[in-house]
N, CA, C and O atoms as a GROMACS GRO file, in nm:
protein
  584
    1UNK      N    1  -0.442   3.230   2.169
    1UNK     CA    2  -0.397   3.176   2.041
    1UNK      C    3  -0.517   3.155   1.949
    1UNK      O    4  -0.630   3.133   1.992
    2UNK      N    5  -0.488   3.163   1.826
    2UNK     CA    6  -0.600   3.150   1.694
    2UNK      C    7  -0.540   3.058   1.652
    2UNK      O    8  -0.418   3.042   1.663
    3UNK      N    9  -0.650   2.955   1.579
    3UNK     CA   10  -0.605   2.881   1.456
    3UNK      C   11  -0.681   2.862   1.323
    3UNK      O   12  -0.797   2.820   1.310
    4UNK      N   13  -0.633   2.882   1.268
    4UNK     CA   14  -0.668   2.956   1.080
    4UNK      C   15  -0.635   2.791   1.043
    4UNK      O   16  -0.548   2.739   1.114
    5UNK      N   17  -0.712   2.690   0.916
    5UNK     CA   18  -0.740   2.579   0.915
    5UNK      C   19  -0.695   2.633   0.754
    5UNK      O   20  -0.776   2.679   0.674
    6UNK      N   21  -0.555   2.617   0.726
    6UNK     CA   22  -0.483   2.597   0.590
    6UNK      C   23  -0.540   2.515   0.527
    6UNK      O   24  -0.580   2.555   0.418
    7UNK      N   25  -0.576   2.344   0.570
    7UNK     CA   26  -0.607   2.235   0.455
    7UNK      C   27  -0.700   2.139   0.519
    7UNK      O   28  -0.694   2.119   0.640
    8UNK      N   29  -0.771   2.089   0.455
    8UNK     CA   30  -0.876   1.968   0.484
    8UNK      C   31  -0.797   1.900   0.551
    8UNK      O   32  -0.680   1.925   0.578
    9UNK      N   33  -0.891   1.767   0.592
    9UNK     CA   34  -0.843   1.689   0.646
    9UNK      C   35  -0.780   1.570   0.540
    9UNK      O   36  -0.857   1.555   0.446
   10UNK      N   37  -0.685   1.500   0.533
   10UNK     CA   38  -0.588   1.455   0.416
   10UNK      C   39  -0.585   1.298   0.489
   10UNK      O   40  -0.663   1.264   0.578
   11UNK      N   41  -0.483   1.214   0.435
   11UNK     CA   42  -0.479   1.041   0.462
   11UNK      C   43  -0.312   1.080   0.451
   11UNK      O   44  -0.276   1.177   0.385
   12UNK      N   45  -0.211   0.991   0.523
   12UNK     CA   46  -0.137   0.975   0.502
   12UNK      C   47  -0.137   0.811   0.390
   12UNK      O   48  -0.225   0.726   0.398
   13UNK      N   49  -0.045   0.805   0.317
   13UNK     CA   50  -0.074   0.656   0.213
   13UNK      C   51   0.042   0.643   0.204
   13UNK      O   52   0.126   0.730   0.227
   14UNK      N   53   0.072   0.489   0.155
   14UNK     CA   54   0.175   0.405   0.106
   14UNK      C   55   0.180   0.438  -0.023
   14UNK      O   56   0.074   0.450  -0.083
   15UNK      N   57   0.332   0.466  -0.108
   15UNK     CA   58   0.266   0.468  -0.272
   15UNK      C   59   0.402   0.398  -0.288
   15UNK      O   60   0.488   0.398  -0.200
   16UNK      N   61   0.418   0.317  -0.454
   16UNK     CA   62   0.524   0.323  -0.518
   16UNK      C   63   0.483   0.355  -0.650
   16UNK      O   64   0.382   0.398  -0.705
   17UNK      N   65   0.619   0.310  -0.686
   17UNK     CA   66   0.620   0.326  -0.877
   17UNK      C   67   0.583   0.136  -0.937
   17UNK      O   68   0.650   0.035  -0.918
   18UNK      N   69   0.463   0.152  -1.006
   18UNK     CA   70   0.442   0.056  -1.129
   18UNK      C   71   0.558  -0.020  -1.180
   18UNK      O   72   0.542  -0.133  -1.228
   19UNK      N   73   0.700   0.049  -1.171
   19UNK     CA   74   0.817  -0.046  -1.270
   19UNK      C   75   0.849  -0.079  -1.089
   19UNK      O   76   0.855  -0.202  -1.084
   20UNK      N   77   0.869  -0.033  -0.970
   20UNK     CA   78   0.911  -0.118  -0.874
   20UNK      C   79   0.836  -0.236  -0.855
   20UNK      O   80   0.887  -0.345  -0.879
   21UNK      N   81   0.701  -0.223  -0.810
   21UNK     CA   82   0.632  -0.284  -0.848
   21UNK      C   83   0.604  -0.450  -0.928
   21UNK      O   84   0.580  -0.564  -0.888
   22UNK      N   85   0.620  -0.389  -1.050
   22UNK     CA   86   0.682  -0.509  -1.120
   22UNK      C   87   0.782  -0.573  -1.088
   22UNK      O   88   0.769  -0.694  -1.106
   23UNK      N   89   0.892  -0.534  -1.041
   23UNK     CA   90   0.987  -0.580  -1.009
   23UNK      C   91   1.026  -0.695  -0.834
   23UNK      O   92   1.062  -0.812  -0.827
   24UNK      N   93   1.004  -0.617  -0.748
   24UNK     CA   94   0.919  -0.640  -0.616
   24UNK      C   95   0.818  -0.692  -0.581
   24UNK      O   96   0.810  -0.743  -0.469
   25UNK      N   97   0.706  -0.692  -0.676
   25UNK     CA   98   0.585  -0.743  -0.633
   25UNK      C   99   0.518  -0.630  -0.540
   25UNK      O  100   0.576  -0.540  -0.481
   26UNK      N  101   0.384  -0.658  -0.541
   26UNK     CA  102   0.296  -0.568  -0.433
   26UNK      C  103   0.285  -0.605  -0.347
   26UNK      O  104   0.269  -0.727  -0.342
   27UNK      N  105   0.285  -0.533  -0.231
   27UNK     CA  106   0.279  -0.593  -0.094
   27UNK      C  107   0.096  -0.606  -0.053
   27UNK      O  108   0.016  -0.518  -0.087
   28UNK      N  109   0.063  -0.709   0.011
   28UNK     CA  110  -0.105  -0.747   0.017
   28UNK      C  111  -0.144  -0.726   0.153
   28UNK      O  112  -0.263  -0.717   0.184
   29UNK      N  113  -0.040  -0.718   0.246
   29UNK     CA  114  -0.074  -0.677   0.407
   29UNK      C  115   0.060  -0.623   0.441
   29UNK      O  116   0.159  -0.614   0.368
   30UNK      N  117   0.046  -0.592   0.554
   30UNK     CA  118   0.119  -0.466   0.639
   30UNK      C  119   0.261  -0.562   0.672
   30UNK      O  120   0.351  -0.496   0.724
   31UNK      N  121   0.285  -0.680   0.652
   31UNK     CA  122   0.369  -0.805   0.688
   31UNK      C  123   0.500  -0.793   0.589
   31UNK      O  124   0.621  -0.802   0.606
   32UNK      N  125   0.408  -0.765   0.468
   32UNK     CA  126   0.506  -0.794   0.342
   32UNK      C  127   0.570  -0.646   0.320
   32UNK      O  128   0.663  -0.638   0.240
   33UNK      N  129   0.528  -0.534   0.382
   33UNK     CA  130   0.592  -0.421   0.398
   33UNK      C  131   0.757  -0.489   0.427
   33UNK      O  132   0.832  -0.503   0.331
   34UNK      N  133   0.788  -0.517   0.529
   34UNK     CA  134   0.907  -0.552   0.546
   34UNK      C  135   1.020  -0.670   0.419
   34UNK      O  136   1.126  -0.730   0.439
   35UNK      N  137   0.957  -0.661   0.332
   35UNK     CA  138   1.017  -0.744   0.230
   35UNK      C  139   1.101  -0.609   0.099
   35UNK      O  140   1.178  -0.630   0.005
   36UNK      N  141   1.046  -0.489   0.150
   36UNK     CA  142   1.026  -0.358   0.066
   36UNK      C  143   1.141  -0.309   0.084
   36UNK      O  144   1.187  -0.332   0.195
   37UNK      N  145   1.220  -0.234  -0.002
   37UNK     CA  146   1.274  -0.134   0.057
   37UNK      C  147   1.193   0.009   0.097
   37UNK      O  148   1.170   0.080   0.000
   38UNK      N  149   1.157   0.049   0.203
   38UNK     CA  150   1.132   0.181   0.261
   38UNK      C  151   1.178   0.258   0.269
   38UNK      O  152   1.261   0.257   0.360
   39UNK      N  153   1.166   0.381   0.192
   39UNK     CA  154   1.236   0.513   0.173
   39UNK      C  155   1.131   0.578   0.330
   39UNK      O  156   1.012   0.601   0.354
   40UNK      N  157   1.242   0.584   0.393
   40UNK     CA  158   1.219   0.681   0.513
   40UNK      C  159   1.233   0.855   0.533
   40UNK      O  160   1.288   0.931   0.453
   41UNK      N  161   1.182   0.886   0.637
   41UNK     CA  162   1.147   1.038   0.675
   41UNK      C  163   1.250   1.063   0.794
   41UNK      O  164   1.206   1.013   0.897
   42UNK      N  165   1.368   1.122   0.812
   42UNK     CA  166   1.369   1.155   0.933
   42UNK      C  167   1.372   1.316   0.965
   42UNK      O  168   1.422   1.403   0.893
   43UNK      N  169   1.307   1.335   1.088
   43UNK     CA  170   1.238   1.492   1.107
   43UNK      C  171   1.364   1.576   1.154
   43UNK      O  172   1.439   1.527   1.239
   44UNK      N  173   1.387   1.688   1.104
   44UNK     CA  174   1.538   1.752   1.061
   44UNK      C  175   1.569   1.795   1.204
   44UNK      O  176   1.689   1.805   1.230
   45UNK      N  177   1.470   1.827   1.317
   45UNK     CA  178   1.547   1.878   1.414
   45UNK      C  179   1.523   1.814   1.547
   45UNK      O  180   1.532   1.881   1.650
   46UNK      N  181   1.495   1.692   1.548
   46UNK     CA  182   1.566   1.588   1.622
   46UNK      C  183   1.656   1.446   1.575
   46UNK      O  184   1.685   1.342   1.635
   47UNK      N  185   1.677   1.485   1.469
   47UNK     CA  186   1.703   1.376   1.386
   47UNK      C  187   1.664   1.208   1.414
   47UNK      O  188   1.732   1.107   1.393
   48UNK      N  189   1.543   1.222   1.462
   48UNK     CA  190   1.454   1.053   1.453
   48UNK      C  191   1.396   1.041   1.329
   48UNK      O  192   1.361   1.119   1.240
   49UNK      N  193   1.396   0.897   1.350
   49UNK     CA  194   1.308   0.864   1.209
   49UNK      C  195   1.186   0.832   1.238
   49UNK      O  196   1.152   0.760   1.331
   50UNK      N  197   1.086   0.904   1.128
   50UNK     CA  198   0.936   0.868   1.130
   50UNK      C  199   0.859   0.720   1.122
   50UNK      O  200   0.814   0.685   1.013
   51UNK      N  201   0.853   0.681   1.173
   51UNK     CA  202   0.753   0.507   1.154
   51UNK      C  203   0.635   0.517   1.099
   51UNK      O  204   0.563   0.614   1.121
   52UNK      N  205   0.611   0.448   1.047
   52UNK     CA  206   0.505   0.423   0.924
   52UNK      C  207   0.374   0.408   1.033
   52UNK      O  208   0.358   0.290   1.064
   53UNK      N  209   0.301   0.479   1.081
   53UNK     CA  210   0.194   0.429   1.138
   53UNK      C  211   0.085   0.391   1.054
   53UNK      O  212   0.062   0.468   0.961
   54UNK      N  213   0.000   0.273   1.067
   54UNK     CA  214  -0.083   0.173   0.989
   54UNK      C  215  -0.191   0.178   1.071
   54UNK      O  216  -0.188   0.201   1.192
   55UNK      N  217  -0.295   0.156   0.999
   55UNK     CA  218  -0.376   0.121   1.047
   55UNK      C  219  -0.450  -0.054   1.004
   55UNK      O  220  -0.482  -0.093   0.892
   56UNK      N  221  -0.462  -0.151   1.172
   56UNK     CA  222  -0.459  -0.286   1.075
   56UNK      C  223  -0.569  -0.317   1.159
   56UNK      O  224  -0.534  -0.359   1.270
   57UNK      N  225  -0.720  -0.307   1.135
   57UNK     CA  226  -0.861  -0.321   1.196
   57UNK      C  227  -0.828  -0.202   1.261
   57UNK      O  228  -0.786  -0.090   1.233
   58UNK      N  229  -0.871  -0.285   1.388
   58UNK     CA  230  -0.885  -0.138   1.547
   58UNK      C  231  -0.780  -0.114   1.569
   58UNK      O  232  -0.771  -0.015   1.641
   59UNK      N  233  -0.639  -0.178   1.529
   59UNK     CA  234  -0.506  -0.092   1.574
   59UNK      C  235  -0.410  -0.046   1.472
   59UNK      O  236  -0.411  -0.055   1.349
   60UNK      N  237  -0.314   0.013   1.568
   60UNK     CA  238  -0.233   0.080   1.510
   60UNK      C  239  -0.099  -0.005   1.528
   60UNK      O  240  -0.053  -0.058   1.630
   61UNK      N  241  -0.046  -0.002   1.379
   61UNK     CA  242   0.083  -0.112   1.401
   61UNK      C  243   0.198   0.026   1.311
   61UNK      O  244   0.179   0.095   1.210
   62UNK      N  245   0.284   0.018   1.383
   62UNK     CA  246   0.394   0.109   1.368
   62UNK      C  247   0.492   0.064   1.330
   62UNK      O  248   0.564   0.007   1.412
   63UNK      N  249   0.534   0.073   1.175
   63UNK     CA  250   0.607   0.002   1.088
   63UNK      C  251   0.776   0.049   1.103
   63UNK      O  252   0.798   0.157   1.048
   64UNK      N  253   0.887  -0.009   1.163
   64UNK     CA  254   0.995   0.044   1.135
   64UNK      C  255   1.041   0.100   0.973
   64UNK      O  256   0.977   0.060   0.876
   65UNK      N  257   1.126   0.171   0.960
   65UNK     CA  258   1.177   0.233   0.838
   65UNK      C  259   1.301   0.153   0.836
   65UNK      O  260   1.376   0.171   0.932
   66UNK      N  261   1.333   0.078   0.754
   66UNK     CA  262   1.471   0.012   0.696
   66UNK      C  263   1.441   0.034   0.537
   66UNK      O  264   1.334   0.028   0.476
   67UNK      N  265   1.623   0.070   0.476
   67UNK     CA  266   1.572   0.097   0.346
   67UNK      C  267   1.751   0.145   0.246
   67UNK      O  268   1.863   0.145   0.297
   68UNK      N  269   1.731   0.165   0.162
   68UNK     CA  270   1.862   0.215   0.135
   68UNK      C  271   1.839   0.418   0.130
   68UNK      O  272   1.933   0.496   0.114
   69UNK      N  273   1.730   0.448   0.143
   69UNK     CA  274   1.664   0.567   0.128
   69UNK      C  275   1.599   0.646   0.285
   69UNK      O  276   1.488   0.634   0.336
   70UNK      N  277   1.700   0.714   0.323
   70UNK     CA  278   1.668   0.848   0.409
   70UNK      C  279   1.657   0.967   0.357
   70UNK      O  280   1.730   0.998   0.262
   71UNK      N  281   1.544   1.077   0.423
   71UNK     CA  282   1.522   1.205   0.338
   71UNK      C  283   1.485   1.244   0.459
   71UNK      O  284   1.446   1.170   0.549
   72UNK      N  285   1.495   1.354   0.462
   72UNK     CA  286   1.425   1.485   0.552
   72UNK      C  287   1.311   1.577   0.539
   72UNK      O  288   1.262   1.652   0.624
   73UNK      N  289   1.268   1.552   0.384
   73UNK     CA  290   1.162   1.586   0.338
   73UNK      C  291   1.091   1.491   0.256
   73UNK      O  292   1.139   1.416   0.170
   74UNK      N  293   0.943   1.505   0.303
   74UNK     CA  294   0.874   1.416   0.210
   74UNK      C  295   0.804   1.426   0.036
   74UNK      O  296   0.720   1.364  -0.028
   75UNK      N  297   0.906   1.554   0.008
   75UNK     CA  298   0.887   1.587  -0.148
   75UNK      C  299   1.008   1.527  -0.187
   75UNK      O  300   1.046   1.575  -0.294
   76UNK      N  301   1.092   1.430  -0.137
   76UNK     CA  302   1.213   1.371  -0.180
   76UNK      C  303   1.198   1.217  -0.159
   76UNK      O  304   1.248   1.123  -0.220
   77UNK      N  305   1.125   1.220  -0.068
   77UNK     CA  306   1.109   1.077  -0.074
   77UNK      C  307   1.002   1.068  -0.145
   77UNK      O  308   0.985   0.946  -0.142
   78UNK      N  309   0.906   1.117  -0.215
   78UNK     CA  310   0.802   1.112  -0.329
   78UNK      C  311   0.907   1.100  -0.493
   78UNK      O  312   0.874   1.031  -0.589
   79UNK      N  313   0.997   1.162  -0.487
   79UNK     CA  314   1.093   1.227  -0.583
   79UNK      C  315   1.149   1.039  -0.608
   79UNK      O  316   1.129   0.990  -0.719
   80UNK      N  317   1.218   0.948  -0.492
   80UNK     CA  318   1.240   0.873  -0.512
   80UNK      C  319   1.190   0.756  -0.554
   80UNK      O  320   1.251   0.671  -0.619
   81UNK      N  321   1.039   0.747  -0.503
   81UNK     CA  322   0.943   0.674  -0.478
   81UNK      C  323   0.902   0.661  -0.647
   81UNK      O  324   0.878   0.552  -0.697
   82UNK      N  325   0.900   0.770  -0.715
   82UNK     CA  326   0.872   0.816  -0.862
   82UNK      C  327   1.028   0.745  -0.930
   82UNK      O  328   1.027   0.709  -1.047
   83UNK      N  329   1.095   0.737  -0.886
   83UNK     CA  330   1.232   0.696  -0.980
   83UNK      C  331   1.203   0.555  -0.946
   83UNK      O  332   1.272   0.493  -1.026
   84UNK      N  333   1.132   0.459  -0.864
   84UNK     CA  334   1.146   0.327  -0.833
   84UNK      C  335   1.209   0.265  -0.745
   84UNK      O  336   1.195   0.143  -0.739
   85UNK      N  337   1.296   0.335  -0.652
   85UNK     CA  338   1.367   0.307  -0.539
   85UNK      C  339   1.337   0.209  -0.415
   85UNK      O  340   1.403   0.141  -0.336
   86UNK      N  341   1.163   0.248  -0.446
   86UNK     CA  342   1.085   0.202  -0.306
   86UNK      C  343   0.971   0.225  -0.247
   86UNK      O  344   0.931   0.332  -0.292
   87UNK      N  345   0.907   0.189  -0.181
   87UNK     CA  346   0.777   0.246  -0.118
   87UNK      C  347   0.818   0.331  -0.015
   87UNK      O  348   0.913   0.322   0.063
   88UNK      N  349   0.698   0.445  -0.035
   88UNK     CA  350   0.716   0.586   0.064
   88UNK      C  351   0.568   0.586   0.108
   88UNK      O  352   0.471   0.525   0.063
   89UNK      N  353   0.584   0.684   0.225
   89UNK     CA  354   0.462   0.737   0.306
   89UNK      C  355   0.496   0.870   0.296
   89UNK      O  356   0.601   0.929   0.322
   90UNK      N  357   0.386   0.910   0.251
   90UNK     CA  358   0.329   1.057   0.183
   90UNK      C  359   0.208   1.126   0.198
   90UNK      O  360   0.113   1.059   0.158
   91UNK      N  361   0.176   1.242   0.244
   91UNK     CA  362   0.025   1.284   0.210
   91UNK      C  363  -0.032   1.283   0.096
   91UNK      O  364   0.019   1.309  -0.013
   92UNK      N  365  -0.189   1.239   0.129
   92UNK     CA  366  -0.240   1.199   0.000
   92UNK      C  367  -0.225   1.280  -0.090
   92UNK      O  368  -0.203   1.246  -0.206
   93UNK      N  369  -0.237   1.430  -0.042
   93UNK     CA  370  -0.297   1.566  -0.170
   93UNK      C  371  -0.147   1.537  -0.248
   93UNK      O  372  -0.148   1.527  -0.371
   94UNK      N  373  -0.012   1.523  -0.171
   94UNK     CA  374   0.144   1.536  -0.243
   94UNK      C  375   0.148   1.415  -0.349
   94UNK      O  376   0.220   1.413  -0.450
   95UNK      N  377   0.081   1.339  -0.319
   95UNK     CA  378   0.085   1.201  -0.428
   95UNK      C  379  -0.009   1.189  -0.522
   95UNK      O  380  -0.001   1.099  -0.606
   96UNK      N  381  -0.131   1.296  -0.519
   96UNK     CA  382  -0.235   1.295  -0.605
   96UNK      C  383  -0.239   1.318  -0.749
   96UNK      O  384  -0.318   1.264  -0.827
   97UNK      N  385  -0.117   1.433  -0.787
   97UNK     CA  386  -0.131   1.430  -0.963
   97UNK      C  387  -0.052   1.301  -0.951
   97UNK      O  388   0.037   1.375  -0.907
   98UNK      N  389  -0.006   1.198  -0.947
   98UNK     CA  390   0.088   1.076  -0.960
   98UNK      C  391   0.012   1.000  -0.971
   98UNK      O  392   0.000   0.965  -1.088
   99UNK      N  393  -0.040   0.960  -0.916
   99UNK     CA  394  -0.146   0.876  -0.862
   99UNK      C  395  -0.269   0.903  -0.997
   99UNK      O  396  -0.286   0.815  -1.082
  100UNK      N  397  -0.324   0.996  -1.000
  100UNK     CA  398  -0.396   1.059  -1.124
  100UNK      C  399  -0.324   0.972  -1.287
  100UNK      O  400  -0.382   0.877  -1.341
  101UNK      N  401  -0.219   1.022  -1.329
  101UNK     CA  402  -0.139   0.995  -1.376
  101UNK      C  403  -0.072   0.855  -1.416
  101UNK      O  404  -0.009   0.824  -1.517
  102UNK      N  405  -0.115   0.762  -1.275
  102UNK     CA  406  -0.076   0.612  -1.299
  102UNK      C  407   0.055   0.629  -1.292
  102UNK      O  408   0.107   0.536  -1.355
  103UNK      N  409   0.167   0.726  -1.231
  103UNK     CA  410   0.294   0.705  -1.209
  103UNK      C  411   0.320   0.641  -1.101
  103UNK      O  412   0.420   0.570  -1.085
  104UNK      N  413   0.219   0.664  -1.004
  104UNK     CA  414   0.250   0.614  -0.846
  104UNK      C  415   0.159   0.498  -0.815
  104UNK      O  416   0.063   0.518  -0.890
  105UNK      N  417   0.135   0.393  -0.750
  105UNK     CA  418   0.023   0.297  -0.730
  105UNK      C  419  -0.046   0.356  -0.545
  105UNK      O  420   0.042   0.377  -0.461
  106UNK      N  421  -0.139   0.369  -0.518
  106UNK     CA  422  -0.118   0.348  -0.385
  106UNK      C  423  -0.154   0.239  -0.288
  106UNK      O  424  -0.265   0.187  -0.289
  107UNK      N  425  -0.069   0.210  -0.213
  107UNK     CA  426  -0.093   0.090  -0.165
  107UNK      C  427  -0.139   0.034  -0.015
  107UNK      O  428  -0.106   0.090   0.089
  108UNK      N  429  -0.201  -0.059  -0.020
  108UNK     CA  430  -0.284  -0.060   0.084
  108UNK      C  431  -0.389   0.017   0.147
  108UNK      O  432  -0.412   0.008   0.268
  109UNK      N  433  -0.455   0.095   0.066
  109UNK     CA  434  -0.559   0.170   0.146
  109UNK      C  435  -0.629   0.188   0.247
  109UNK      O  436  -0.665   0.299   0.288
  110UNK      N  437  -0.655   0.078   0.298
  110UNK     CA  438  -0.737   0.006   0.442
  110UNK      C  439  -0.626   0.081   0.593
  110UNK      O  440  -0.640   0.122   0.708
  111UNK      N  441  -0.536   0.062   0.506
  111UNK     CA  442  -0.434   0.113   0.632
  111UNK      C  443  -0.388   0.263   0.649
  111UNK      O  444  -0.290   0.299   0.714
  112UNK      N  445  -0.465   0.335   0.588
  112UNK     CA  446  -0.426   0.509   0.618
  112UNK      C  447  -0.520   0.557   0.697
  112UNK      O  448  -0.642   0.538   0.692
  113UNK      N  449  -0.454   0.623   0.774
  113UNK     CA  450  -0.549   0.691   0.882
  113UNK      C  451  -0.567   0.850   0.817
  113UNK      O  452  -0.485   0.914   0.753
  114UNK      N  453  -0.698   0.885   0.857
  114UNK     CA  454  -0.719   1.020   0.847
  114UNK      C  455  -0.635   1.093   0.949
  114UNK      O  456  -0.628   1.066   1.069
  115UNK      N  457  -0.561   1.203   0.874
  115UNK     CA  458  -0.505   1.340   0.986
  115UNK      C  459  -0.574   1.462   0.947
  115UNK      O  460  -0.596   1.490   0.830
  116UNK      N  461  -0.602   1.525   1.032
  116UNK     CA  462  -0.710   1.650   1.094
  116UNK      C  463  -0.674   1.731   1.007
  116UNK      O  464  -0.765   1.813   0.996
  117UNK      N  465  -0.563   1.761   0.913
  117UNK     CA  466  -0.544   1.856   0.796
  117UNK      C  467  -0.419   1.968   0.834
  117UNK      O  468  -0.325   1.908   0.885
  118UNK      N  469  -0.396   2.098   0.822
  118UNK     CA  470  -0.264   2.173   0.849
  118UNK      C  471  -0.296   2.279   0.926
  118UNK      O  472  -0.370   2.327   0.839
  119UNK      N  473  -0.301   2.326   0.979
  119UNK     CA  474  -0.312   2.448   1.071
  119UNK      C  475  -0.208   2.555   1.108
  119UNK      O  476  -0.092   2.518   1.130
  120UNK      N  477  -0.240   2.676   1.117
  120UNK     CA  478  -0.160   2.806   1.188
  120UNK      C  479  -0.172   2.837   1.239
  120UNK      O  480  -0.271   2.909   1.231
  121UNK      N  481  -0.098   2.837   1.371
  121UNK     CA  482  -0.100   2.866   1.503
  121UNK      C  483  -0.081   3.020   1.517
  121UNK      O  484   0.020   3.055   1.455
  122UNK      N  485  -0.145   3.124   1.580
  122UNK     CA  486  -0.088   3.232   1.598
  122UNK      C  487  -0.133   3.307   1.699
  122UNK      O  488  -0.236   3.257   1.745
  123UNK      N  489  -0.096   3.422   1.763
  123UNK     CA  490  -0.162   3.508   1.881
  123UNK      C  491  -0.258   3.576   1.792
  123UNK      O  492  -0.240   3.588   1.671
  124UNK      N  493  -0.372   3.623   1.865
  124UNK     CA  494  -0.495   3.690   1.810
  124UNK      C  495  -0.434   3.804   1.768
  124UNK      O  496  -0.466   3.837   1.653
  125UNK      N  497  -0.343   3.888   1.831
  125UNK     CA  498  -0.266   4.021   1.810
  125UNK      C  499  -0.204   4.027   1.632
  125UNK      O  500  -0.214   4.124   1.557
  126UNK      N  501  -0.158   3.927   1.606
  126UNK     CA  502  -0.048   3.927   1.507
  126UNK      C  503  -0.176   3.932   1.412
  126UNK      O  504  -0.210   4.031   1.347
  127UNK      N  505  -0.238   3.817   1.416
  127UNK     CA  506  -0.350   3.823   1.293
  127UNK      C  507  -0.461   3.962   1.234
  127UNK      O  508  -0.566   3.946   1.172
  128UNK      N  509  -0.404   4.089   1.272
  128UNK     CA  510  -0.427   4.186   1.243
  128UNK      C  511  -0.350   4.216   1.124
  128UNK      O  512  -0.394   4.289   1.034
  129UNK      N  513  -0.240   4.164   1.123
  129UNK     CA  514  -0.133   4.240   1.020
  129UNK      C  515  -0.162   4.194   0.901
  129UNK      O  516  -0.207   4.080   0.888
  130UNK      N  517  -0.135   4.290   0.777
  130UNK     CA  518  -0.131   4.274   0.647
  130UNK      C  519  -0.070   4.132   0.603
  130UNK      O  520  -0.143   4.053   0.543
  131UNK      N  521   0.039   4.106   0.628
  131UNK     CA  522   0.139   4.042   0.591
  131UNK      C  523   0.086   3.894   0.628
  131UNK      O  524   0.076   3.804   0.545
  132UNK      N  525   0.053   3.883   0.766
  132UNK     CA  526   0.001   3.750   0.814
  132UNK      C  527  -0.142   3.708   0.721
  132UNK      O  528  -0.158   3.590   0.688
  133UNK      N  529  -0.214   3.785   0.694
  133UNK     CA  530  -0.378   3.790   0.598
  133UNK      C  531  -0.311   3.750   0.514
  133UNK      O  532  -0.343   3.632   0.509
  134UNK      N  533  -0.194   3.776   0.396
  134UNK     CA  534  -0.179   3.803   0.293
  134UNK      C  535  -0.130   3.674   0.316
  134UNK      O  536  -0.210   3.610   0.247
  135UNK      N  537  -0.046   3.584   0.368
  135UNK     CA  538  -0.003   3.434   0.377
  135UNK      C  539  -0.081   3.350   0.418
  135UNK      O  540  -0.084   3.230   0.392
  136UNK      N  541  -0.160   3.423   0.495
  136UNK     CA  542  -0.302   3.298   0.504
  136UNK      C  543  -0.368   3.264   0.333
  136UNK      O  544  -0.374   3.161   0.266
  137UNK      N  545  -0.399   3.367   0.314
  137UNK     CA  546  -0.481   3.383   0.174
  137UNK      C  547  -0.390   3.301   0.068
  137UNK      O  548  -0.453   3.227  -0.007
  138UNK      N  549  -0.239   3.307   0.052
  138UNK     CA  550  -0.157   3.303  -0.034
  138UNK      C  551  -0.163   3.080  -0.030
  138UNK      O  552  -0.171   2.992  -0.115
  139UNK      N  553  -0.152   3.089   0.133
  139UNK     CA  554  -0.160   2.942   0.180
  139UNK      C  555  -0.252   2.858   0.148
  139UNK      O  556  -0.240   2.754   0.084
  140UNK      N  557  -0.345   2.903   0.194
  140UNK     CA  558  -0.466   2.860   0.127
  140UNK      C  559  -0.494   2.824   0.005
  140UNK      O  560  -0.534   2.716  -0.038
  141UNK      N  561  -0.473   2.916  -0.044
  141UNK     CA  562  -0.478   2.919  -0.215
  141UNK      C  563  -0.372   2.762  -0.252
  141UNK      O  564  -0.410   2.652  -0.289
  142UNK      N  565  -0.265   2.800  -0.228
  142UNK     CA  566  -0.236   2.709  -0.313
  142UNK      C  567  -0.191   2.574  -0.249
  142UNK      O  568  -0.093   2.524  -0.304
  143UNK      N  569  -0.239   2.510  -0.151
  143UNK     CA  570  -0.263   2.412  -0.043
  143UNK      C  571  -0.385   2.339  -0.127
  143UNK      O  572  -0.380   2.225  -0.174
  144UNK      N  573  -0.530   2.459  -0.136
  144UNK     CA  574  -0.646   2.361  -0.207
  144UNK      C  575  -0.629   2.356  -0.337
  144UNK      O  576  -0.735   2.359  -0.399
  145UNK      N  577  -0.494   2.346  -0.426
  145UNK     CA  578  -0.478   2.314  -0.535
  145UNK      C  579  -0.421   2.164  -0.551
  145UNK      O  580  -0.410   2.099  -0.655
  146UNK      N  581  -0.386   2.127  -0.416
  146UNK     CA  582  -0.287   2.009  -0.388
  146UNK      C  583  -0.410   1.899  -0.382
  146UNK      O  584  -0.386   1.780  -0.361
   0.00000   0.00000   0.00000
C-alpha cells in the first residue's frame, strides 16, 4: 500500500455564530458546553454519533452530542452553525473563510487537538494510472485552498 498526503495537518475546533452567541452566551470551559445546544455528526454508515473529543490539560474529555441538530455531514452542520442554531465541531481549514470573515467565533482553542491531516490509501499498482495522478493533483489542489 502507498499513501499520497492530500492535506496538512489541520485542528478539529468548536465554532458558533456571533448572534448565537449573543444570545447563549460563550461557553469559558468544556463544562458550559453542556448548557449549548450541539449540532452533532453522526457517521452515515454505522449510524453512531461522533463525540466531541477535547482536549482539557493532559486529557481527553469526550463530550456527548445532545442538541436539536443531527447531520451526517460536517458541511451541514457548519451550514447550521452559520444560521445560529448552535455550536459545531468542524475542521479548522472548513471554518476558516468564516472565521476570517467574523461570521463564525471559534471557541475554546486550548481544547483542539491536532489531526495528522487527509490521506489516500492505495496499492502501489493503481498509482500508475492516469486517472488516479490526475485526482491526486486535482485533490490537492483544491484541499490547499481550504
Amino acid at each position: 500500500m502507498t499513501a499520497v498526503r492530500l492535506m496538512q495537518p489541520f485542528k478539529l475546533i468548536l465554532v458558533a455564530a456571533p448572534e448565537y452567541l449573543d444570545v447563549k452566551g460563550t461557553p469559558k470551559e468544556i463544562g458550559d458546553l453542556h448548557a449549548h445546544n450541539r449540532i452533532g455528526l453522526r457517521f452515515g454508515s454505522s449510524g453512531g454519533i461522533f463525540d466531541w473529543e477535547l482536549k482539557d490539560g493532559r486529557k481527553t474529555v469526550a463530550v456527548k452530542i445532545s442538541g436539536t441538530a443531527l447531520v451526517t455531514d460536517p458541511t451541514h452542520a457548519l451550514e447550521l452553525a452559520l444560521a445560529g442554531v448552535g455550536i459545531t465541531f468542524v475542521p479548522e481549514p472548513l471554518g476558516r473563510p468564516y472565521l476570517r470573515e467574523g461570521r463564525l467565533v471559534w471557541l475554546l482553542p486550548k481544547t483542539a487537538f491536532e489531526r495528522d491531516g487527509l490521506f489516500l490509501y492505495h496499492s502501489q499498482r493503481v498509482s500508475q494510472t492516469p486517472k488516479l495522478r490526475a485526482f491526486v493533483e486535482v485533490a490537492k489542489g483544491v484541499l490547499a485552498q481550504t
